[in-house]
C-alpha positions as a Markdown table, in Angstrom:
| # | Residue | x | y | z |
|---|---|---|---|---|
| 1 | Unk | -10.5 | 8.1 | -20.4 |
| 2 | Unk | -11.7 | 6.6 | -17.1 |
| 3 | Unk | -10.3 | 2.7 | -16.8 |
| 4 | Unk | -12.3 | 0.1 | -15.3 |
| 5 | Unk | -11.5 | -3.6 | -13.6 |
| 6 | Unk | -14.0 | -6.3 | -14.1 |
| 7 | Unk | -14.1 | -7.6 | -10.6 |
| 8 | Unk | -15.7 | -9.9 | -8.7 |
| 9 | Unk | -15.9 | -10.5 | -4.5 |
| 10 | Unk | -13.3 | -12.3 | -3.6 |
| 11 | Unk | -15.6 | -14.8 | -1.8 |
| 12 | Unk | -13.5 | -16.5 | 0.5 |
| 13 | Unk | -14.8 | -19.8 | 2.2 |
| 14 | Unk | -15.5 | -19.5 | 5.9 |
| 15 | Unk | -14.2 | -15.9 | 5.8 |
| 16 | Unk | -17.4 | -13.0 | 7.0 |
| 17 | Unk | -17.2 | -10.5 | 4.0 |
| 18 | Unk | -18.8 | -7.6 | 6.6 |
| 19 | Unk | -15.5 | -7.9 | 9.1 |
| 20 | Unk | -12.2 | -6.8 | 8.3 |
| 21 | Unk | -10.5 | -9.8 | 6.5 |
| 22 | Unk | -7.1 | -10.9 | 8.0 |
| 23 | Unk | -4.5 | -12.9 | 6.1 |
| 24 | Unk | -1.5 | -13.7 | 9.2 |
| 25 | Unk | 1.2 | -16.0 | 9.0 |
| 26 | Unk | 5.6 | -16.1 | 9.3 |
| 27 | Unk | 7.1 | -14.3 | 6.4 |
| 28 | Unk | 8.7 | -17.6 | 6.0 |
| 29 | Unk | 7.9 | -21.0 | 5.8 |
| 30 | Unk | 11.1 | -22.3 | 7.3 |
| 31 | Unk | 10.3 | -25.9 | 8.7 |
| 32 | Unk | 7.2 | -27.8 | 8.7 |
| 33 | Unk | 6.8 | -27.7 | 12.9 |
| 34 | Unk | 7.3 | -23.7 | 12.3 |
| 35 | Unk | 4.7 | -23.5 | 9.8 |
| 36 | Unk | 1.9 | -26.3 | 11.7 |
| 37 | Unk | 2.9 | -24.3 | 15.1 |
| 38 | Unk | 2.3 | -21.0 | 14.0 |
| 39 | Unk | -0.9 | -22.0 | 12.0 |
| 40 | Unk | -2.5 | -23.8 | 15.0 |
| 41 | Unk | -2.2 | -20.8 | 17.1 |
| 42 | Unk | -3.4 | -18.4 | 14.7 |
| 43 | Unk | -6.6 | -20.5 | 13.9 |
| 44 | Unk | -7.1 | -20.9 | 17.5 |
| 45 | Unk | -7.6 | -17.5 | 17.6 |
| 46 | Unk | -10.2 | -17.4 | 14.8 |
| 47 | Unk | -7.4 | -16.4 | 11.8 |
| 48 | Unk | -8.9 | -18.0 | 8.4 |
| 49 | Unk | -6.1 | -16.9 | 6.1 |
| 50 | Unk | -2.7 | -18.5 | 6.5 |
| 51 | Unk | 0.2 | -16.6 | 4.8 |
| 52 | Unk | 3.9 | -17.6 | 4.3 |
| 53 | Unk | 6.5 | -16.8 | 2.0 |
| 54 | Unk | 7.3 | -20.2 | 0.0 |
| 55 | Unk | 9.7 | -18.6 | -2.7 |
| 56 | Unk | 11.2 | -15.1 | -1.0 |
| 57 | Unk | 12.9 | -12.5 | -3.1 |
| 58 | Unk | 15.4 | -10.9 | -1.2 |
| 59 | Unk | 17.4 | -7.4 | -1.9 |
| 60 | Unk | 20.9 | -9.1 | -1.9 |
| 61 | Unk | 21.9 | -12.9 | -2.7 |
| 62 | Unk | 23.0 | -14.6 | 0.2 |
| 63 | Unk | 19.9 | -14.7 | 2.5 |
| 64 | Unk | 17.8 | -17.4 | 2.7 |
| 65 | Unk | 15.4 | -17.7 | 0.0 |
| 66 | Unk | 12.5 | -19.6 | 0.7 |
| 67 | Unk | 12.2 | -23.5 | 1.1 |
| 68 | Unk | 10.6 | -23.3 | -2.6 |
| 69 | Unk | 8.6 | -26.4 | -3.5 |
| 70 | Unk | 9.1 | -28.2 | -0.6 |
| 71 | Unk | 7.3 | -26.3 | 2.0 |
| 72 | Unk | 4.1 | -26.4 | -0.4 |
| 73 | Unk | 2.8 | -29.9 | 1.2 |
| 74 | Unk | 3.6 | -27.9 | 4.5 |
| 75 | Unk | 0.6 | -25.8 | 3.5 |
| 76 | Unk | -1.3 | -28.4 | 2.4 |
| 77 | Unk | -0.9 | -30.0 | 5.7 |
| 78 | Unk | -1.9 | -26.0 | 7.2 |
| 79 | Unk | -5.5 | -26.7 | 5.3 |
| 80 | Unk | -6.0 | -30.2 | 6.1 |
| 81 | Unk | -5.8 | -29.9 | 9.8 |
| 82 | Unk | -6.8 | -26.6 | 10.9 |
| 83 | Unk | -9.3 | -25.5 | 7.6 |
| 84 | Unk | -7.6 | -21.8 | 7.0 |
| 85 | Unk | -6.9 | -20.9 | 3.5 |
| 86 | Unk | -3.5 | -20.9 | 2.6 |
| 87 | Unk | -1.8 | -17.8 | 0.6 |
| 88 | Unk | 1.5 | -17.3 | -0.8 |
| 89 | Unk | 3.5 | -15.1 | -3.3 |
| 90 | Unk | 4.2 | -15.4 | -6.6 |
| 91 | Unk | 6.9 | -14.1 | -9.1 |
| 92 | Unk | 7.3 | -16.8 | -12.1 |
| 93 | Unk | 5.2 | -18.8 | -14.4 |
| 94 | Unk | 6.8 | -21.7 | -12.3 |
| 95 | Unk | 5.6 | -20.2 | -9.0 |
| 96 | Unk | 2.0 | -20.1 | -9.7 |
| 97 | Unk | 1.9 | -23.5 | -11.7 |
| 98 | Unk | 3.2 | -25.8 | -8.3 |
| 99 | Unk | 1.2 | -22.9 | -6.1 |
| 100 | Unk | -2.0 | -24.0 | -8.3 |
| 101 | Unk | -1.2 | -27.8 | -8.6 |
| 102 | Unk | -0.8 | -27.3 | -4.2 |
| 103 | Unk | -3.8 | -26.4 | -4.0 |
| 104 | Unk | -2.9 | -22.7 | -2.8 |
| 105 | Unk | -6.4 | -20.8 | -2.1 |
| 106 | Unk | -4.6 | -17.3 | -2.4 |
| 107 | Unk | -1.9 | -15.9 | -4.4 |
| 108 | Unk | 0.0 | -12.3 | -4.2 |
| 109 | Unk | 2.5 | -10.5 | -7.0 |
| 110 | Unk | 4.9 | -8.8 | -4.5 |
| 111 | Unk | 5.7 | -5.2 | -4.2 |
| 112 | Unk | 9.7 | -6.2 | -6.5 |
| 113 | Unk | 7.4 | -8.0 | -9.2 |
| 114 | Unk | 4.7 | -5.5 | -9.7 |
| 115 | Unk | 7.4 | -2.6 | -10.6 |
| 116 | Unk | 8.2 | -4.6 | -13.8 |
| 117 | Unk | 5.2 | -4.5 | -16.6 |
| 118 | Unk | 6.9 | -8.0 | -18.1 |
| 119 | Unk | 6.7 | -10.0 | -15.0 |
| 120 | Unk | 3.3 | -8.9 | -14.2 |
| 121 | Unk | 2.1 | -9.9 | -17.7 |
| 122 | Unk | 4.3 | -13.3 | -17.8 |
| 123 | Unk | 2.3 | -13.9 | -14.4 |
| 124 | Unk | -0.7 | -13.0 | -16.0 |
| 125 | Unk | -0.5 | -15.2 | -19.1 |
| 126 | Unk | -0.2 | -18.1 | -16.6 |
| 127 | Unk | -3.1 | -17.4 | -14.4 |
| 128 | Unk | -5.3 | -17.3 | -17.8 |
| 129 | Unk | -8.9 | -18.9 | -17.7 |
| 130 | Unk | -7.9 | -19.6 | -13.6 |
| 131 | Unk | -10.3 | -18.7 | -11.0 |
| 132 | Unk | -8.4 | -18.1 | -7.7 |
| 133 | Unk | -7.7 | -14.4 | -6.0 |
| 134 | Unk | -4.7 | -12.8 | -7.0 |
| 135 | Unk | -3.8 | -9.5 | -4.3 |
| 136 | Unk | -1.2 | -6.9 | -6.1 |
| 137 | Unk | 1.0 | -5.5 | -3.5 |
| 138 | Unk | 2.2 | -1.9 | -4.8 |
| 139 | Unk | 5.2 | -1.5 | -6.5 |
| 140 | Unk | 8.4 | -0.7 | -4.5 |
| 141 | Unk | 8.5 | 3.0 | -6.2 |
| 142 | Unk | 5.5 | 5.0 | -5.2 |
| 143 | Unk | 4.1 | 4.9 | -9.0 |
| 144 | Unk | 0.4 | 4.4 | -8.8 |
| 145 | Unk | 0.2 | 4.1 | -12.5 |
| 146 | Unk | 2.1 | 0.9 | -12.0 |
| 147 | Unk | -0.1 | -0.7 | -9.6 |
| 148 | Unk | -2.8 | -0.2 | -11.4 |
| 149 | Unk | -1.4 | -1.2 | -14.5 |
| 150 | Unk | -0.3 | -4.7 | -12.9 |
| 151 | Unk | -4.1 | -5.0 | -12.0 |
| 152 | Unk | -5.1 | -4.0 | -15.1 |
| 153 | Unk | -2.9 | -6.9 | -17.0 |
| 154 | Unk | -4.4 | -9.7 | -14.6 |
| 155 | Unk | -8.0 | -8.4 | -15.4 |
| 156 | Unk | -7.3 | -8.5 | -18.8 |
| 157 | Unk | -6.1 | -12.0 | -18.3 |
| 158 | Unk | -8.9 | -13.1 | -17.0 |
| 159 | Unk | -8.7 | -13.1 | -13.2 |
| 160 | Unk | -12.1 | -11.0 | -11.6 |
| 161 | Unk | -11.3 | -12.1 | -7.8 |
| 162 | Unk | -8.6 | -8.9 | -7.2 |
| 163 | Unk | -7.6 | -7.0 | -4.5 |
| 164 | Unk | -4.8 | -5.1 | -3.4 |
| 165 | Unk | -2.2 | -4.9 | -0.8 |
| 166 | Unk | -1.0 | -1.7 | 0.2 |
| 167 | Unk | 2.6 | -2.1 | 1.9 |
| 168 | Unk | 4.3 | 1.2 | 1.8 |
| 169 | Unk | 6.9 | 3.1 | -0.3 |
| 170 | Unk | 10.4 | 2.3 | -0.6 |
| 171 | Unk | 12.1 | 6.2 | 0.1 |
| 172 | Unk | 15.9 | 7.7 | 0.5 |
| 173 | Unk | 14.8 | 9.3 | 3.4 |
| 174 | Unk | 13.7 | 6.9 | 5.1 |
| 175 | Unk | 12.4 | 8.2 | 8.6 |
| 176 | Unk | 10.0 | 6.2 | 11.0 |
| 177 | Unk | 8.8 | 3.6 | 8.6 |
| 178 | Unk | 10.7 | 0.7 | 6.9 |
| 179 | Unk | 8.5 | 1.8 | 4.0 |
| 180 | Unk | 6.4 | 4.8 | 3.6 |
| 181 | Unk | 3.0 | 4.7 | 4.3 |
| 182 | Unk | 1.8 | 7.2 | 1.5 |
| 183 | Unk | -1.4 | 6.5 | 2.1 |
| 184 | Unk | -2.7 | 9.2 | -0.6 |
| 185 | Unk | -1.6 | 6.9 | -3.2 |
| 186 | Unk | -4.0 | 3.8 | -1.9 |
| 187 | Unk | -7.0 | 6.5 | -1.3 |
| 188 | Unk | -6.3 | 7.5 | -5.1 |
| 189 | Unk | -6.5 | 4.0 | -5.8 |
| 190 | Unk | -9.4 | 3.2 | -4.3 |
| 191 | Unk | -11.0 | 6.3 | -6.0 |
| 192 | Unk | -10.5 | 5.0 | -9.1 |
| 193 | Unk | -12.0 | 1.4 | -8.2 |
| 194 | Unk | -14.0 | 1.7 | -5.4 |
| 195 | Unk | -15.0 | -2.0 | -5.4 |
| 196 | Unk | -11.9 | -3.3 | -5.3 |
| 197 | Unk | -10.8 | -4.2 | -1.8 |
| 198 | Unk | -7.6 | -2.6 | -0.1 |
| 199 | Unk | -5.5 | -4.3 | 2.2 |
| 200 | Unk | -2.8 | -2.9 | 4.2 |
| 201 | Unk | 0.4 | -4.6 | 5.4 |
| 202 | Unk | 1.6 | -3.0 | 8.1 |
| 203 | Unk | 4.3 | -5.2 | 8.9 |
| 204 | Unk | 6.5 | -4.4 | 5.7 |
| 205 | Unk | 5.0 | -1.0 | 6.3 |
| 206 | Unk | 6.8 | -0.5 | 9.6 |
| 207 | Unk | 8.9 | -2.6 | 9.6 |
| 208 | Unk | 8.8 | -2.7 | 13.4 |
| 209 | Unk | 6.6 | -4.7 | 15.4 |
| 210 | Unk | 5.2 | -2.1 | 17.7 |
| 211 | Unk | 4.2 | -0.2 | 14.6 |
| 212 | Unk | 1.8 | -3.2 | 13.5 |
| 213 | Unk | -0.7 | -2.0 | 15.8 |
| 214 | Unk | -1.2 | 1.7 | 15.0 |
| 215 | Unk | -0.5 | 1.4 | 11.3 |
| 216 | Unk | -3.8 | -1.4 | 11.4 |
| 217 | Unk | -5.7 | 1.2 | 13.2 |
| 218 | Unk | -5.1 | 3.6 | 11.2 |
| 219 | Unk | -6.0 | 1.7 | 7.8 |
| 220 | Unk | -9.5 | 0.7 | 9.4 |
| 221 | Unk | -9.5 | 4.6 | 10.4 |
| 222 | Unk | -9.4 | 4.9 | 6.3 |
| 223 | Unk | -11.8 | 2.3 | 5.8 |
| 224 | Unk | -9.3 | -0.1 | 4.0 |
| 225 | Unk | -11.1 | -3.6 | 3.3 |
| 226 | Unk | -8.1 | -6.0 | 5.4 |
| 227 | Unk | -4.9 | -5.8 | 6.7 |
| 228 | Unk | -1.8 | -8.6 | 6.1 |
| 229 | Unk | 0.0 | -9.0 | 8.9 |
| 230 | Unk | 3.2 | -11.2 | 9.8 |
| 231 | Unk | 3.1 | -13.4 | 12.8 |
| 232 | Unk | 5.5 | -16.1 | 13.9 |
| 233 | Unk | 5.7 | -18.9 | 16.9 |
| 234 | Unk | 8.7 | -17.6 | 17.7 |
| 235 | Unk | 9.4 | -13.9 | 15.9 |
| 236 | Unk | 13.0 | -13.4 | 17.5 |
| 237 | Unk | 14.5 | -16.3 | 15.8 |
| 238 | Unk | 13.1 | -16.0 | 12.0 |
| 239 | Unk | 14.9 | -16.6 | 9.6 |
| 240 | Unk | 13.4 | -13.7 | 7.8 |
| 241 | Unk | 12.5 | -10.2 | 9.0 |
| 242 | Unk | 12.4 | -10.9 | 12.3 |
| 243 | Unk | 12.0 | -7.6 | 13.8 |
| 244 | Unk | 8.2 | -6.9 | 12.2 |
| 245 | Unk | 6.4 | -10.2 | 13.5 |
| 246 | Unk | 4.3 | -10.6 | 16.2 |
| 247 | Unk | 3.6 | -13.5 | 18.1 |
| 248 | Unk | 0.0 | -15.2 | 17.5 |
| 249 | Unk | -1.4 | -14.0 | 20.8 |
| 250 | Unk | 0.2 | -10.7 | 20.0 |
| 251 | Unk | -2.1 | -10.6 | 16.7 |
| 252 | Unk | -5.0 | -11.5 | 18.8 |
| 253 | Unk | -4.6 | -8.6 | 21.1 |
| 254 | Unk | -3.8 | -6.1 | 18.2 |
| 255 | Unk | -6.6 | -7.1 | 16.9 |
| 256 | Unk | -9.1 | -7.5 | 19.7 |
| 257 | Unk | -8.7 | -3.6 | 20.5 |
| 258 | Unk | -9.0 | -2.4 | 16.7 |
| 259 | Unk | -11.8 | 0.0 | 16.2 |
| 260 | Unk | -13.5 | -0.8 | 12.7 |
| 261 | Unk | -15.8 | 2.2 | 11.5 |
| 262 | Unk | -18.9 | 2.2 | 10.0 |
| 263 | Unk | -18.9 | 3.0 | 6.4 |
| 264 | Unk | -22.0 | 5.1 | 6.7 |
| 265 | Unk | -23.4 | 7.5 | 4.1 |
| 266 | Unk | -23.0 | 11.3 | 5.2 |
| 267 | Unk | -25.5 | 12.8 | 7.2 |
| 268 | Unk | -26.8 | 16.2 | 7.3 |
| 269 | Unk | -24.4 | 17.7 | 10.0 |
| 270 | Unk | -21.0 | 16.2 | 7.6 |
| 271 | Unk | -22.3 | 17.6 | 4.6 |
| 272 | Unk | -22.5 | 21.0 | 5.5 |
| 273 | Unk | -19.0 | 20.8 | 7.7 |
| 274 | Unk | -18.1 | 19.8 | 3.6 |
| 275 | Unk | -19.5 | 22.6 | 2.3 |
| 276 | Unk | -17.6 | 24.7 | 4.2 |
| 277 | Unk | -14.8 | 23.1 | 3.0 |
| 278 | Unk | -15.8 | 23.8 | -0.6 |
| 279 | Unk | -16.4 | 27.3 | -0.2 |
| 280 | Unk | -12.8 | 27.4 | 1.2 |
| 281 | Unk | -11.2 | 25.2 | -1.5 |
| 282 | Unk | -13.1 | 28.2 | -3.8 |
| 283 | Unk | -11.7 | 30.6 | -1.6 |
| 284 | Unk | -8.1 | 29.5 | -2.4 |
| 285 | Unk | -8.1 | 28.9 | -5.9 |
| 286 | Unk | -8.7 | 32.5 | -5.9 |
| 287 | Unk | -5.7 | 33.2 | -3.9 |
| 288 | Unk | -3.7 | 30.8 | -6.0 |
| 289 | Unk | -4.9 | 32.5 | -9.3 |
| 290 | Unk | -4.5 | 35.7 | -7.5 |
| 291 | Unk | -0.7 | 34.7 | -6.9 |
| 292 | Unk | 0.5 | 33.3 | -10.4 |
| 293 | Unk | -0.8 | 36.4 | -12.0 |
| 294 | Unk | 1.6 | 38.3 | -9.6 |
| 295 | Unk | 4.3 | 36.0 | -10.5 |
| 296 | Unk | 3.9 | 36.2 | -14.2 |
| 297 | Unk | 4.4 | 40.0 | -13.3 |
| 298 | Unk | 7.5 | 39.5 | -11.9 |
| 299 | Unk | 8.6 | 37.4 | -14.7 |
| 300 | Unk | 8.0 | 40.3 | -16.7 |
| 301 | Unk | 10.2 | 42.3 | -14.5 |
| 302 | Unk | 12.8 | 39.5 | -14.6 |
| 303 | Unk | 12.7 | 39.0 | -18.3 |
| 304 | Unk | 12.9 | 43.2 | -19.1 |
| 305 | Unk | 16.2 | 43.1 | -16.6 |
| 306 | Unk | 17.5 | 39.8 | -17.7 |
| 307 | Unk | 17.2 | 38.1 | -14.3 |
| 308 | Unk | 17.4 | 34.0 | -13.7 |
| 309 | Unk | 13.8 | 32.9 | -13.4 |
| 310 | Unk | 14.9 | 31.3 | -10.2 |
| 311 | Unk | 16.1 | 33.1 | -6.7 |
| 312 | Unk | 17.2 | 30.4 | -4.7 |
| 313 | Unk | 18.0 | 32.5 | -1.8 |
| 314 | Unk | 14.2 | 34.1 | -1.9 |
| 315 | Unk | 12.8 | 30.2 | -2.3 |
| 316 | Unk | 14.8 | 29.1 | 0.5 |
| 317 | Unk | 13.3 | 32.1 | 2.4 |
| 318 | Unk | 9.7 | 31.5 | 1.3 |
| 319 | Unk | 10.0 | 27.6 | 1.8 |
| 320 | Unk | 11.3 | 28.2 | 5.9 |
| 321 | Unk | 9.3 | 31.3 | 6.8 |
| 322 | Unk | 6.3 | 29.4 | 5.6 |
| 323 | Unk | 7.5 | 26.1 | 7.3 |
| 324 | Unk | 8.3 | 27.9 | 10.4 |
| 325 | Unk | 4.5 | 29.3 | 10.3 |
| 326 | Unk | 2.8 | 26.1 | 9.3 |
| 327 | Unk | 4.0 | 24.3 | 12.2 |
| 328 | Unk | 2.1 | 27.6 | 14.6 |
| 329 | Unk | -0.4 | 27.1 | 12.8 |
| 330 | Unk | -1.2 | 23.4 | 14.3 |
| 331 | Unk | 0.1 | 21.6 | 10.2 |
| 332 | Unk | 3.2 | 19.3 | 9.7 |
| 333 | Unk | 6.3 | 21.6 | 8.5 |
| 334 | Unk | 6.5 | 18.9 | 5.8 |
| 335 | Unk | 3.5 | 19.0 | 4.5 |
| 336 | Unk | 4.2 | 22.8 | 4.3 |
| 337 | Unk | 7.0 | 22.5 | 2.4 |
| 338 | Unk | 5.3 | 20.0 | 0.0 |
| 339 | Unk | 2.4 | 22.7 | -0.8 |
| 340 | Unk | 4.9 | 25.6 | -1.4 |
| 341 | Unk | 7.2 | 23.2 | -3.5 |
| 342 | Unk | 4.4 | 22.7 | -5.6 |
| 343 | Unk | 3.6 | 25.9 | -5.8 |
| 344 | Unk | 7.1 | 27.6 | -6.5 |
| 345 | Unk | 7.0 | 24.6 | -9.3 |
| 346 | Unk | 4.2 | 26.0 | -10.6 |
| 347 | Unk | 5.1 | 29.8 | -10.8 |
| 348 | Unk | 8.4 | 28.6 | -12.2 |
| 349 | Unk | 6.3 | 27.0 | -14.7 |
| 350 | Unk | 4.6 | 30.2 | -15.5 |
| 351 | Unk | 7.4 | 32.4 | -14.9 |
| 352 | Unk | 9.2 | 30.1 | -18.3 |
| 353 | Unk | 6.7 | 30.9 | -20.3 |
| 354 | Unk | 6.5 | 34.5 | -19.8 |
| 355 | Unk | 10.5 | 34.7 | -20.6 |
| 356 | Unk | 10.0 | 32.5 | -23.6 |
| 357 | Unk | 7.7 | 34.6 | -25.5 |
């Protein structure tokens, strides 16, 4: 059964809904001259949106937490004297009620609240019958049914004016990025609402500050609707993930050289390259159908000798041979391996059933 959200444009004061929208501010609000500072810069430099962490969870206890309450006239002060919006995060009933009664323009559920279906809908019940934008980072896990779930809960509640923040995948194997990008997961997302607008943090997403620039290029590249981006008067002495903010005329230059494409419909010459694509896709569905039937053969074989269904010596083979070949081929050895997992998962799959009968 297809799901659908109920949503609205975010309509944003002063903000052009045909541009890229940017929401840039510390991680932190730390002190009031850090916030004001860092706020004057970035609206000098046309920045409309002004984020900072009021309340910030943290992985272990012991770090500095947020100012809480107390940094919320801060913001205040951030609207009266410059005119950007102000956004912050949001995890409790508490949270949104002073965020609300501050006059906050923008709220987000962070990427630690929307894993948990119970926060998400205690947030929910609190934001009922309230009209303000409310952006749903994705869950820590890369589980898209849970990010759309938490969406789904603050429709349901009410709240038309969503988005979504796309920050990246916690992983074990954690490689270049401080979170994975993943960036199948938002696409699928977006697939299944294509009105709802996408933004992409790549500051939690790298977790490095020279990756903010590439990663934003490369979510415009996808035609993602914003990016989030963390940006400090003075990055090297936060108080909070220091090493991913940028300085305000950092932003600006980031910014001034990112390429926005056009979101055109095809033309002539692009559907026909896609139609060659589809004759291919054809093309190897046979070949896949062509090469369970083989394995269900062998599980024949396997099943008359009494053979494991599994060779891990031959899987290890077909999994570095083919990995090995991929990368000749111009494709990512990883990528490689992730097609002939899913393969092998599949003819194991097959190979089960055959056995079983």
């Amino acid at each position: 059964m297809d799901i659908e959200l109920n949503i609205k444009p975010l309509a944003l004061q002063g903000v052009d809904p045909k541009r890229p929208i940017v929401i840039a501010g510390p991680c932190s609000a730390e002190t009031e001259e850090q916030v004001m500072d860092t706020a004057t810069q970035l609206a000098n430099n046309g920045i409309r949106i002004f984020r900072a962490g009021v309340w910030k969870p943290r992985t272990k206890p012991g770090g500095f937490e947020g100012k809480g309450i107390e940094a919320l006239p801060w913001m205040q002060r951030v609207k009266a004297e410059t005119g950007m919006l102000t956004a912050t995060e949001v995890a409790t009933p508490e949270h949104v009620e002073a965020a609300l009664r501050a006059g906050i323009d923008v709220l987000w559920v962070g990427a630690r609240t929307s894993v948990n279906p119970f926060s998400v809908q205690a947030l929910a019940d609190a934001l009922r019958g309230v009209d303000v934008p409310v952006l749903v980072k994705n869950p820590v896990n890369p589980d898209i049914e849970l990010w759309t779930g938490a969406l789904l809960r603050l429709n349901a509640a009410g709240i038309t004016r969503l988005g979504a923040i796309h920050r990246g995948f916690s992983s074990v194997d954690q490689k270049l990025y401080r979170n994975t990008p993943m960036w199948h997961l938002a696409i699928e997302l977006k697939r299944r609402f294509p009105t709802l607008p996408i933004f992409t943090d790549p500051s939690h997403m790298g977790g490095r500050r020279d990756l903010v620039a590439p990663i934003a290029q490369q979510a415009m590249d996808l035609g993602f609707d914003g990016l989030m981006v963390e940006s400090h008067c003075n990055p090297d002495c936060a108080w909070s993930d220091a090493k991913q903010q940028v300085l305000p005329e950092v932003l600006d230059f980031i910014l001034d050289r990112l390429v926005v494409r056009d979101n055109v419909e095809a033309t002539e010459s692009i559907n026909q390259l896609r139609k060659q694509i589809d004759e291919l896709d054809n093309a190897l569905m046979e070949l896949l159908t062509k090469r369970m039937r083989i394995s269900r053969e062998i599980a024949a074989y396997k099943k008359l000798h009494n053979m494991t269904v599994v060779q891990t010596t031959r899987y290890s083979e077909i999994l570095d041979k083919r990995g090995a070949q991929g990368v000749l081929c111009g494709m990512n050895a990883d990528f490689v391996k992730t097609v002939y997992e899913a393969i092998h998962a599949e003819s194991v799959r097959q190979q089960i059933e055959i056995m079983n009968k």
